[in-house]
One Martini backbone bead per residue (centre of mass of N, CA, C, O) as a GRO file, in nm:
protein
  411
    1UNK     BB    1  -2.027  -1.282   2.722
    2UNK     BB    2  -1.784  -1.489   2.695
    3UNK     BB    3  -1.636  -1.350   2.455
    4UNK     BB    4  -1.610  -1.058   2.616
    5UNK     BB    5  -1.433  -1.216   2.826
    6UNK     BB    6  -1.219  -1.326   2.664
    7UNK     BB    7  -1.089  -1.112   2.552
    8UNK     BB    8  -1.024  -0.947   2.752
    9UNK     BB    9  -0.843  -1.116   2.871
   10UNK     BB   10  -0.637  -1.116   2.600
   11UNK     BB   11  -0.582  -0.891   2.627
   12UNK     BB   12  -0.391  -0.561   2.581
   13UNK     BB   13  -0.340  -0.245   2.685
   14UNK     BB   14  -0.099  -0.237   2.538
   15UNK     BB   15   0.050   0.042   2.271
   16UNK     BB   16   0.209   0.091   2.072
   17UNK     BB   17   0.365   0.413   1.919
   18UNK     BB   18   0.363   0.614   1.658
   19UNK     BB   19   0.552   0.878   1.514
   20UNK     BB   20   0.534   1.119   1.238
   21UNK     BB   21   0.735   1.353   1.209
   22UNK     BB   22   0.744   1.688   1.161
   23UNK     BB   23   0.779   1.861   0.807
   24UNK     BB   24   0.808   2.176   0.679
   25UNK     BB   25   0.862   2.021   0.388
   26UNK     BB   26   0.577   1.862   0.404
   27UNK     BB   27   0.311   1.723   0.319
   28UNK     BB   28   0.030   1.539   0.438
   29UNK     BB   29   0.057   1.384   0.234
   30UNK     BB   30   0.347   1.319   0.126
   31UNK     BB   31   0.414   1.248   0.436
   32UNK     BB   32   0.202   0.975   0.404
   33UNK     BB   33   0.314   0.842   0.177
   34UNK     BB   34   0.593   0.762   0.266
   35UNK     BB   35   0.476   0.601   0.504
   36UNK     BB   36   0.306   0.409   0.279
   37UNK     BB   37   0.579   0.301   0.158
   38UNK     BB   38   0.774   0.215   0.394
   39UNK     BB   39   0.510  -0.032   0.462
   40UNK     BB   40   0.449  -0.171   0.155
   41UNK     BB   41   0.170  -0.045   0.087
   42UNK     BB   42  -0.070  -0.035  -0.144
   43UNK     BB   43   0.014   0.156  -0.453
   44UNK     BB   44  -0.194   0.347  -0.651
   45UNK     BB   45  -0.260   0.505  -0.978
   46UNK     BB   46  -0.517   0.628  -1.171
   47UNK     BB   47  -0.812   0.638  -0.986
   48UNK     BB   48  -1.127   0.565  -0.917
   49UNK     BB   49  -1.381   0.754  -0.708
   50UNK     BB   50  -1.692   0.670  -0.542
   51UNK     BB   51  -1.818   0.804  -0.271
   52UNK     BB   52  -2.133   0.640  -0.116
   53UNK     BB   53  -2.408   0.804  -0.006
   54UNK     BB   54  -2.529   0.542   0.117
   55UNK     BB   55  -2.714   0.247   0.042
   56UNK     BB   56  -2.896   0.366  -0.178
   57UNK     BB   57  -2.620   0.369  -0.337
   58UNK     BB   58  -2.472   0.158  -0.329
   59UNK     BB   59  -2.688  -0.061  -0.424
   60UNK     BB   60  -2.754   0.072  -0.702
   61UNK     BB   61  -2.474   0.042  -0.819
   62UNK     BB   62  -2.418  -0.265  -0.779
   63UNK     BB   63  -2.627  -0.367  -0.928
   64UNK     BB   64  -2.542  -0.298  -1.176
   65UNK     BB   65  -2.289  -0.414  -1.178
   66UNK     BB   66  -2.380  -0.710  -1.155
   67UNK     BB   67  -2.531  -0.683  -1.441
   68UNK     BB   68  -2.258  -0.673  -1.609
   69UNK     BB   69  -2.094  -0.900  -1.581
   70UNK     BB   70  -1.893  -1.181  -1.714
   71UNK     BB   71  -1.693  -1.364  -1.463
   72UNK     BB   72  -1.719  -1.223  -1.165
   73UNK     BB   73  -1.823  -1.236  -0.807
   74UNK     BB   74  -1.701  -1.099  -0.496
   75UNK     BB   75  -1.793  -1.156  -0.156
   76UNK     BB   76  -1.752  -0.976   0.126
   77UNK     BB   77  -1.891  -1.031   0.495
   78UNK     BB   78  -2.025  -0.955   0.780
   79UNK     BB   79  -2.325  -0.934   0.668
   80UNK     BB   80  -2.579  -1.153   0.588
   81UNK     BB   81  -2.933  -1.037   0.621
   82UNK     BB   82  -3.190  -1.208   0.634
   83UNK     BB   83  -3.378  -1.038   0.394
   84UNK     BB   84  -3.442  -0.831   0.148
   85UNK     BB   85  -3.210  -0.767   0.027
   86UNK     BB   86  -3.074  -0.969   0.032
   87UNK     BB   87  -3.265  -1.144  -0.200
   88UNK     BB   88  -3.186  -0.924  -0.433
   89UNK     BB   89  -2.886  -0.986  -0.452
   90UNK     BB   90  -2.933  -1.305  -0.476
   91UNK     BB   91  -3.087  -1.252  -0.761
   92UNK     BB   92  -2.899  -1.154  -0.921
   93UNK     BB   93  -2.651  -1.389  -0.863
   94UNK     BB   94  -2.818  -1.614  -0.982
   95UNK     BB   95  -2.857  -1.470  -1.302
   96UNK     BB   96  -2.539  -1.486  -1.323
   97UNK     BB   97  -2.470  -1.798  -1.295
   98UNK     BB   98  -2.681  -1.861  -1.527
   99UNK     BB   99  -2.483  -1.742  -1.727
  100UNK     BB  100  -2.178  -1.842  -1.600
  101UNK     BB  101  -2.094  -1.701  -1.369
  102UNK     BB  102  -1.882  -1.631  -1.113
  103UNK     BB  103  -1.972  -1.715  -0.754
  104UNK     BB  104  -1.836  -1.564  -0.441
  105UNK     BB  105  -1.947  -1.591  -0.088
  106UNK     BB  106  -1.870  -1.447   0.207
  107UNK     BB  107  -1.932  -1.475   0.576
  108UNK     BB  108  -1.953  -1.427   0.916
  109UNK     BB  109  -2.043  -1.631   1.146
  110UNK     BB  110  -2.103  -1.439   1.360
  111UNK     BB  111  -2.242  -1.206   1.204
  112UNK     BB  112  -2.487  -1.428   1.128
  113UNK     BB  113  -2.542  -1.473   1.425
  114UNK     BB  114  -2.603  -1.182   1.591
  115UNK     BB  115  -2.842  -1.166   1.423
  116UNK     BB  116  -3.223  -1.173   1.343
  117UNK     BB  117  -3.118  -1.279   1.047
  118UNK     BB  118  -3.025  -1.568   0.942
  119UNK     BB  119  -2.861  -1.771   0.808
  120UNK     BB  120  -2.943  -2.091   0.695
  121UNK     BB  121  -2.893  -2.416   0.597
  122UNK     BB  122  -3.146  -2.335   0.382
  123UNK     BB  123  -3.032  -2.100   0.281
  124UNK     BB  124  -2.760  -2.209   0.165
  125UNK     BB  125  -2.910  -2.432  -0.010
  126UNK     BB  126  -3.083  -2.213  -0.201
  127UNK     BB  127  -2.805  -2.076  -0.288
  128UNK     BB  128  -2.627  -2.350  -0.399
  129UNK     BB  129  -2.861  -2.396  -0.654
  130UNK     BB  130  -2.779  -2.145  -0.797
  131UNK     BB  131  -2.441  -2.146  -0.776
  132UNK     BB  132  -2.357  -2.020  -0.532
  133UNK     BB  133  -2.084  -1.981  -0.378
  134UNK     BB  134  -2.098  -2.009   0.000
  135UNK     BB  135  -1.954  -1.911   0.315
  136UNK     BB  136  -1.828  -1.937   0.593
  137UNK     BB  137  -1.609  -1.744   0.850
  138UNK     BB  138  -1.567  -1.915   1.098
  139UNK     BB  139  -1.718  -2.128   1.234
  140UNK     BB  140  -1.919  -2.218   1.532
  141UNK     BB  141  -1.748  -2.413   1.742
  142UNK     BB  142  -1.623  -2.635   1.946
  143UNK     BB  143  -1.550  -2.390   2.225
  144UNK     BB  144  -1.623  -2.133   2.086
  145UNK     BB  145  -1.426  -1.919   2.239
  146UNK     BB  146  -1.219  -1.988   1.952
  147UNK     BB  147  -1.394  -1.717   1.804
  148UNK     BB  148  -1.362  -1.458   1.917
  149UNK     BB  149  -1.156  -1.370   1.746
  150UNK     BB  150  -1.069  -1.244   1.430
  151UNK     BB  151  -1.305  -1.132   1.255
  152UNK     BB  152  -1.479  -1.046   0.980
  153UNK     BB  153  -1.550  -0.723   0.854
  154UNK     BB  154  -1.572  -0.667   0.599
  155UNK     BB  155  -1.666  -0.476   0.262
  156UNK     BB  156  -1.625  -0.687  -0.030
  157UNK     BB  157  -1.630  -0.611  -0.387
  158UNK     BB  158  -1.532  -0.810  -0.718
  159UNK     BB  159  -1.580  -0.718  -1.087
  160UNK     BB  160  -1.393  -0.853  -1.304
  161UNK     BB  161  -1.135  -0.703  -1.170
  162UNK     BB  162  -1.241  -0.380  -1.209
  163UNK     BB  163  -1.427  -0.375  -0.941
  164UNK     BB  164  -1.486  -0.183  -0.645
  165UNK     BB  165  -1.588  -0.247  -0.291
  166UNK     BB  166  -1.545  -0.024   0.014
  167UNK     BB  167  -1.681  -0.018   0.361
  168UNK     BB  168  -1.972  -0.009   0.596
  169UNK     BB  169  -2.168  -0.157   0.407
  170UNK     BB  170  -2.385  -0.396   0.456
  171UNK     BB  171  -2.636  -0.690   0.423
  172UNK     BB  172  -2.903  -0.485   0.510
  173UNK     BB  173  -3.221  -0.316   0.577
  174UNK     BB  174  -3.120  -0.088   0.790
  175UNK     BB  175  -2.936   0.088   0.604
  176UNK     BB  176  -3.254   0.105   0.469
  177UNK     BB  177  -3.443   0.211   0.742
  178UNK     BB  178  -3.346   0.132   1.017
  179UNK     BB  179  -3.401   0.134   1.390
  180UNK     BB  180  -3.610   0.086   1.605
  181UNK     BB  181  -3.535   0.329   1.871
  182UNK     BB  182  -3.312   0.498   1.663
  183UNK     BB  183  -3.327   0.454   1.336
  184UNK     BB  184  -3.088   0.569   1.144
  185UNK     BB  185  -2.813   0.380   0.941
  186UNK     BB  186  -2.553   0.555   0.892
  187UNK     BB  187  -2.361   0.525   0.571
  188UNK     BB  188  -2.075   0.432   0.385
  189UNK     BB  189  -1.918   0.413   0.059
  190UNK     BB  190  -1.724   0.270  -0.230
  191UNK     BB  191  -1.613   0.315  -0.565
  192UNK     BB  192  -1.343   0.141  -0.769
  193UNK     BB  193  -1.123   0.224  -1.023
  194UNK     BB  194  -0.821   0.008  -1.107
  195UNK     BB  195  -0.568  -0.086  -0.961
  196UNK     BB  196  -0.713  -0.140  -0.652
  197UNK     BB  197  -0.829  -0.377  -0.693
  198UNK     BB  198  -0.651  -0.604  -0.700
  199UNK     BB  199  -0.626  -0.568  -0.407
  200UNK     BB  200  -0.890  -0.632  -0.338
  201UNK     BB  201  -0.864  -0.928  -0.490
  202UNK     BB  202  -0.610  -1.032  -0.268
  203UNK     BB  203  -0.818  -1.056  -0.018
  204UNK     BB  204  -0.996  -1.223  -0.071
  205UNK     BB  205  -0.821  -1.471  -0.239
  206UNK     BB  206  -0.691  -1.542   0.070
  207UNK     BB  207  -0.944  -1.583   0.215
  208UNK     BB  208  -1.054  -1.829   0.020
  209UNK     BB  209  -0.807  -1.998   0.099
  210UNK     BB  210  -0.822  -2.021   0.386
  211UNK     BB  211  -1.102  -2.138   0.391
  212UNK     BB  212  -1.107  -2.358   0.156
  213UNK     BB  213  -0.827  -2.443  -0.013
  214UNK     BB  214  -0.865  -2.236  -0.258
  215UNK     BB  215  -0.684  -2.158  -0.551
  216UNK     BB  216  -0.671  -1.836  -0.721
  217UNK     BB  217  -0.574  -1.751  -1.010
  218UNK     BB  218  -0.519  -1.475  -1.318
  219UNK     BB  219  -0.577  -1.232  -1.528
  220UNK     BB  220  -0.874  -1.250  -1.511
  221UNK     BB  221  -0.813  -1.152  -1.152
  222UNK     BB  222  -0.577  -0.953  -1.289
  223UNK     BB  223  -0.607  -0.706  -1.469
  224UNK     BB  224  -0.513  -0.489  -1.679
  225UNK     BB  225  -0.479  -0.095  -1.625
  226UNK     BB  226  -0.633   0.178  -1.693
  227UNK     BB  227  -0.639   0.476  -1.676
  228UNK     BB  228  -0.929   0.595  -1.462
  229UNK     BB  229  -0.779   0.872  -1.299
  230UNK     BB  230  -0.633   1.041  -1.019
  231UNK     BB  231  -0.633   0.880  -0.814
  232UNK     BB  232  -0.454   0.733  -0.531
  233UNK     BB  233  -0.436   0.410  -0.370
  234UNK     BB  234  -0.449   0.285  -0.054
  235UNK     BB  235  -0.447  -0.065   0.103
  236UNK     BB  236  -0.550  -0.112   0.428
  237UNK     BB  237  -0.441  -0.399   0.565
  238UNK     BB  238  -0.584  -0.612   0.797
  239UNK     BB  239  -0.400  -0.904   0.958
  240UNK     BB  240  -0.371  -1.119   1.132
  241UNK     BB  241  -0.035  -1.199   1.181
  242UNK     BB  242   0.064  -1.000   0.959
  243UNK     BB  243  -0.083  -0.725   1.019
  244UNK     BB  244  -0.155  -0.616   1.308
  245UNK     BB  245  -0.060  -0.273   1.298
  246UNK     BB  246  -0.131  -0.134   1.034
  247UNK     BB  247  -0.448   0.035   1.084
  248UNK     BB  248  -0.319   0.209   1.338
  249UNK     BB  249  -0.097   0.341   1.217
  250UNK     BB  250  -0.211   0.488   1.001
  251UNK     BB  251  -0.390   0.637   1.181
  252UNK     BB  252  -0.149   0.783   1.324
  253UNK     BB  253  -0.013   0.916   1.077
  254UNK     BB  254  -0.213   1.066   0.962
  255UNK     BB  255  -0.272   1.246   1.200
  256UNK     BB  256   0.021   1.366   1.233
  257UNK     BB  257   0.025   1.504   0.930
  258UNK     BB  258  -0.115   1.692   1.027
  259UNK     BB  259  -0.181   2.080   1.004
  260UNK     BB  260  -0.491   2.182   0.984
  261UNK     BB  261  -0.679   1.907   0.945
  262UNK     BB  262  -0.958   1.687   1.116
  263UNK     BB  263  -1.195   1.473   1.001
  264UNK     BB  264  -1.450   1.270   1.161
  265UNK     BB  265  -1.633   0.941   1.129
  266UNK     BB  266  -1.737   0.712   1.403
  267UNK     BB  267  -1.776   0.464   1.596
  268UNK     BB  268  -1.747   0.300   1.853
  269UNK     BB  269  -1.570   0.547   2.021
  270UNK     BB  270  -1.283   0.379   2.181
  271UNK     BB  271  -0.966   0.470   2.141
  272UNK     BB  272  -0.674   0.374   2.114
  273UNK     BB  273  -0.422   0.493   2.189
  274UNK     BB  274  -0.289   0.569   1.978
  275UNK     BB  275  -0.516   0.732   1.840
  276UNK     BB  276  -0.545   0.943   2.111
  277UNK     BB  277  -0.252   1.049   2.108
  278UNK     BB  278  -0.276   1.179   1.829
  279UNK     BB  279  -0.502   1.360   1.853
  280UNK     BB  280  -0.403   1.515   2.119
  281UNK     BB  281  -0.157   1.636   1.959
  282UNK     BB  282  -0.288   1.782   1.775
  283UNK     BB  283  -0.457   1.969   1.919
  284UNK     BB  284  -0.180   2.086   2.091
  285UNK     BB  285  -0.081   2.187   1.763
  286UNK     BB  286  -0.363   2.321   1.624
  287UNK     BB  287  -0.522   2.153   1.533
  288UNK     BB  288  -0.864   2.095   1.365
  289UNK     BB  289  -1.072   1.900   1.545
  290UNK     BB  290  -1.330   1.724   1.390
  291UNK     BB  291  -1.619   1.508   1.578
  292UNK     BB  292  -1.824   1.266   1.458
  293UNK     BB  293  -2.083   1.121   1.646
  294UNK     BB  294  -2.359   0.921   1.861
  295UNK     BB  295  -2.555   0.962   2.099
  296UNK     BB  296  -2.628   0.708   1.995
  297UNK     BB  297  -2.700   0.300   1.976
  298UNK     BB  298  -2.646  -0.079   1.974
  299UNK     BB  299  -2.525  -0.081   2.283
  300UNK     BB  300  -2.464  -0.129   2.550
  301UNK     BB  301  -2.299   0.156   2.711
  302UNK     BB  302  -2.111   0.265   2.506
  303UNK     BB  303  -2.206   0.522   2.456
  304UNK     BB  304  -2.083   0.654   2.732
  305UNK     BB  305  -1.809   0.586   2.636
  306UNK     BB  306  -1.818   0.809   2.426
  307UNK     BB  307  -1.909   1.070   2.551
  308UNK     BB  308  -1.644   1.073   2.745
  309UNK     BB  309  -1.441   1.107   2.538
  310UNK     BB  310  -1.578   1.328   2.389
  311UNK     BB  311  -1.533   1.535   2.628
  312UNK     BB  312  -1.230   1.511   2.670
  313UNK     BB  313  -1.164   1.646   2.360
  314UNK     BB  314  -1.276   1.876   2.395
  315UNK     BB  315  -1.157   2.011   2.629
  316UNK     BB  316  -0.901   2.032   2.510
  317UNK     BB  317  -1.037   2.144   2.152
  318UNK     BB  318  -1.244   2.010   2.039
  319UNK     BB  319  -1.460   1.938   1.808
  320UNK     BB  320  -1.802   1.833   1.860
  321UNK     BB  321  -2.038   1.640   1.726
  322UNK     BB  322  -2.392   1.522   1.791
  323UNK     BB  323  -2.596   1.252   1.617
  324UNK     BB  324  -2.893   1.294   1.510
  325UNK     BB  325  -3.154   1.064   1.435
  326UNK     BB  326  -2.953   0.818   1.491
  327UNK     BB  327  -2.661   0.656   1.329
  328UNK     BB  328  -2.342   0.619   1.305
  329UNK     BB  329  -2.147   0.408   1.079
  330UNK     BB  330  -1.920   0.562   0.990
  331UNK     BB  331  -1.552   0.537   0.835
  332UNK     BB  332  -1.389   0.833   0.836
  333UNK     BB  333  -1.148   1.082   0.689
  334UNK     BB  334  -1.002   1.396   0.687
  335UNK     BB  335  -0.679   1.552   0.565
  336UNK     BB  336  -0.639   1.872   0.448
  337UNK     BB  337  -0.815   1.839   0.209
  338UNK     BB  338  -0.640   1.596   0.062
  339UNK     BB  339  -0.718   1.341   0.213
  340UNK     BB  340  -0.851   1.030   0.275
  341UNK     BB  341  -1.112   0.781   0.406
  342UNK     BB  342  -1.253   0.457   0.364
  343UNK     BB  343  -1.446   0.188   0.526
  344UNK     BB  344  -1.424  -0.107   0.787
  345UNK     BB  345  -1.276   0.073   1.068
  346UNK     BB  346  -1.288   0.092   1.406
  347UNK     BB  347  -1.156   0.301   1.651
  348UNK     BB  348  -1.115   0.015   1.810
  349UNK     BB  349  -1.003  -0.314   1.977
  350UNK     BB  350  -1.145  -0.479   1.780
  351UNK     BB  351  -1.046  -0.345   1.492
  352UNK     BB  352  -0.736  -0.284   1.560
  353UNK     BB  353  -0.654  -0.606   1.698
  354UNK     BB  354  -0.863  -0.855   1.535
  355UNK     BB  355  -0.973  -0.744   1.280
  356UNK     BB  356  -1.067  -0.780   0.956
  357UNK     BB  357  -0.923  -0.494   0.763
  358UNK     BB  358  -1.054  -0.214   0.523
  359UNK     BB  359  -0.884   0.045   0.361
  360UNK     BB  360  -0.897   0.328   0.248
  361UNK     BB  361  -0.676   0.570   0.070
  362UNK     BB  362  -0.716   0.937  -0.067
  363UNK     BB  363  -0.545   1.082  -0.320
  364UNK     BB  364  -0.770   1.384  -0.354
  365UNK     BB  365  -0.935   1.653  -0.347
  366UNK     BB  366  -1.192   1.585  -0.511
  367UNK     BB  367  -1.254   1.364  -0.281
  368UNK     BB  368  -1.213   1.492  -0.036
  369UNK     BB  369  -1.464   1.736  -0.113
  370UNK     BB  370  -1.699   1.514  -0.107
  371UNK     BB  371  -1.675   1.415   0.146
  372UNK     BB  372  -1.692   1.648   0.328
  373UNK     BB  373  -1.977   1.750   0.204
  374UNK     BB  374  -2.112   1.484   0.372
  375UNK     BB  375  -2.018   1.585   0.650
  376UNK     BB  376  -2.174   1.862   0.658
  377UNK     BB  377  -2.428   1.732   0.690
  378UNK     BB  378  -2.440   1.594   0.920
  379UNK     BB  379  -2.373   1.799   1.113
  380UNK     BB  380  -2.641   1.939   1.057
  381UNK     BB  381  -2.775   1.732   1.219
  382UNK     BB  382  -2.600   1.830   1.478
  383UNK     BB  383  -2.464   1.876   1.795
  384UNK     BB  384  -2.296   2.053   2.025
  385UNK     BB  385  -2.072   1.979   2.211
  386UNK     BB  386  -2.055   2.065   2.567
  387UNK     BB  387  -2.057   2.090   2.917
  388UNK     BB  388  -2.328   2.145   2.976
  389UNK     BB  389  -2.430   1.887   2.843
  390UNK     BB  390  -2.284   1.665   2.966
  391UNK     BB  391  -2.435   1.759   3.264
  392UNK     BB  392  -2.716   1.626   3.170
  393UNK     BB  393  -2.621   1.398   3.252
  394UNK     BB  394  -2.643   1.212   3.449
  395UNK     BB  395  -2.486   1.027   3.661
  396UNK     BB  396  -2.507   0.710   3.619
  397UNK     BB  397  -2.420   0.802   3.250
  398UNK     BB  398  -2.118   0.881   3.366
  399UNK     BB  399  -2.017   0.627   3.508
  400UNK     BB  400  -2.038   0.441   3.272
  401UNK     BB  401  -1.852   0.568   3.110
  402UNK     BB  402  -1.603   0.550   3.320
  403UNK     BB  403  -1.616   0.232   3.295
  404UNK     BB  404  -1.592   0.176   3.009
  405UNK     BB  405  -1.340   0.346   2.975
  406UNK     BB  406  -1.156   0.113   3.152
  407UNK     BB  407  -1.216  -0.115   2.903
  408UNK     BB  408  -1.153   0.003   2.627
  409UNK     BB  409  -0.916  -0.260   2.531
  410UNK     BB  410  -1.185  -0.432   2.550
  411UNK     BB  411  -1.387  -0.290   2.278
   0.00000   0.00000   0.00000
């Protein structure tokens, strides 16, 4: 609790707004490259993407790419959870260091700490002696007050600097159990070659360098890559302090360029201003905004206020659609059915105002077309938000909603 009252403490409510003026003679993809291109974001050519929906392709994927290894494989994660995939993986990582293999692991010391099955120090001096490097980021230290602040968010893989993975799936059991109580914990992620791994391999070995004071550098760590796909692919990072407003404006002008529909889904779904005024907008200019939630949470008192959210936005125009049986944890967006988004960024005060995150953005109707496909099997489970459905909810259930909607910006 005081990690969470340290934040409120100082957080501001107010946050800075760009619109990206409307232009009858760009589209929507065209018009958020110029964007994404004038504020000097990372945008390579020529990439392909594979989608991964759900933890069980991610995984199995990860898992052969990790078996071809020849020279490194780099991991950051929000929470390494000592479990069985934890397991799997790391005797993956450690048959290919006694190859020969370089293995790099980080994991951010909150998010190892704040869940029920942590690594602890015998756990990483056992991880240490089969060859993988792994640290924590901003282990957690008196007067812990200051490790509130910016924690690693992100889920990034690079595999010999050819392979990367990023999304919202984390390496625990839950994405492929679920959790009792709440049932099944539903996530994204995707899988890119080309030259955007480069990027990705430049976000770990930055944050590398920032942990341990090891910097590495090397053509073996950035290779020249050839044409792997049709997609194009913009890398936007968060980082505090350089980066810090670039994730929250990517999304707020991402949705101003739709001219035609947003599809998204988020969890934890308490959109700071920027971002919840530019839904606004779309839907007050005819976009068709579609946005699937999770009637369900794991935190305490959120769910009310994502609720809560979720009926003043339909109220608007939106259709809004919460997902049954289960948690929705992806991280996703398309837009005009021209680009989409998947990454590791939830819309709220947490991820876009203090932690590090990265998304990808994806110009390419094939996979635009494709996460779409995986976003309508969702909706498929859920049911649609009305007025009805939210005055059924208590008395009580919907004070807390406005309760927390109130402290939105620390949230």
């Amino acid at each position: 609790m005081c990690l969470v009252l340290c934040s409120m403490i100082a957080m501001s409510s107010c946050s800075s707004f760009v619109a990206l003026e409307r232009d009858d003679y760009l589209s929507s993809d065209s018009a958020f490259i110029g964007y994404v291109k004038s504020q000097n974001i990372p945008y390579t050519h020529n990439n392909h993407v594979d989608i991964l929906n759900g933890a069980h392709m991610k995984f199995d994927s990860l898992l052969a790419d990790i078996a071809k290894a020849k020279h490194h494989i780099h991991l950051e994660y929000f929470n390494f959870r000592n479990d069985s995939i934890n397991k799997v993986v790391i005797g993956a990582l450690a048959k290919k260091a006694k190859e020969g293999v370089e293995v790099r692991a980080m994991f951010d010391a909150f998010g190892n700490m704040s869940n029920d099955r942590p690594l602890k120090k015998k756990d990483l001096k056992a991880i240490r002696e089969h060859g993988i490097e792994i640290v924590k980021f901003d282990p957690i230290t008196f007067p812990w007050i200051n490790h509130a602040y910016s924690r690693d968010h992100r889920k990034i893989v690079v595999i010999d600097g050819k392979v990367g993975y990023i999304g919202g799936i984390n390496v625990a059991d839950y994405y492929l159990q679920g959790i009792e109580g709440i049932g099944e914990w539903r996530d994204m992620h995707s899988k890119v070659t080309g030259a955007a791994v480069n990027d990705l391999q430049k976000i770990f070995l930055d944050m590398w360098e920032k942990e341990t004071g090891e910097r590495i550098e090397g053509e073996v760590y950035y290779p020249k890559h050839v044409a792997e796909g049709g997609a194009d692919v913009a890398v936007v990072d968060r980082w505090p302090h350089r980066t810090p407003e670039r994730m929250r404006r990517a999304y707020a002008n991402a949705i101003h360029s739709a001219k035609d529909s947003i599809v998204l889904i988020n969890p934890y779904f308490m959109p700071m201003p920027i971002v919840r005024k530019a839904l606004e907008k779309a839907i007050d200019d005819g976009v068709k905004v579609t946005i699937i939630l999770s009637e369900k949470g794991d935190i305490p008192a959120i769910p009310d206020g994502v609720w809560r959210v979720a009926y003043k936005l339909m109220k608007r125009g939106a259709m809004v659609y919460m997902f049954r049986g289960g948690f929705n944890h992806s991280k996703v967006m398309c837009v005009d059915g021209k680009f989409c988004t998947i990454g590791s960024a939830n819309l709220n005060s947490r991820s876009l105002m203090y932690d590090y995150e990265t998304n990808l953005f994806i110009f390419g109707k094939e996979d635009t077309d494709e996460l779409n496909r995986y976003i309508e099997l969702d909706k498929q489970r859920s049911f649609i938000l009305t007025e009805e459905i939210y005055k059924e909810r208590s008395c009580w259930r919907r004070l807390v909603g406005r309760l927390v909607c109130l402290v939105t910006p620390f949230m």
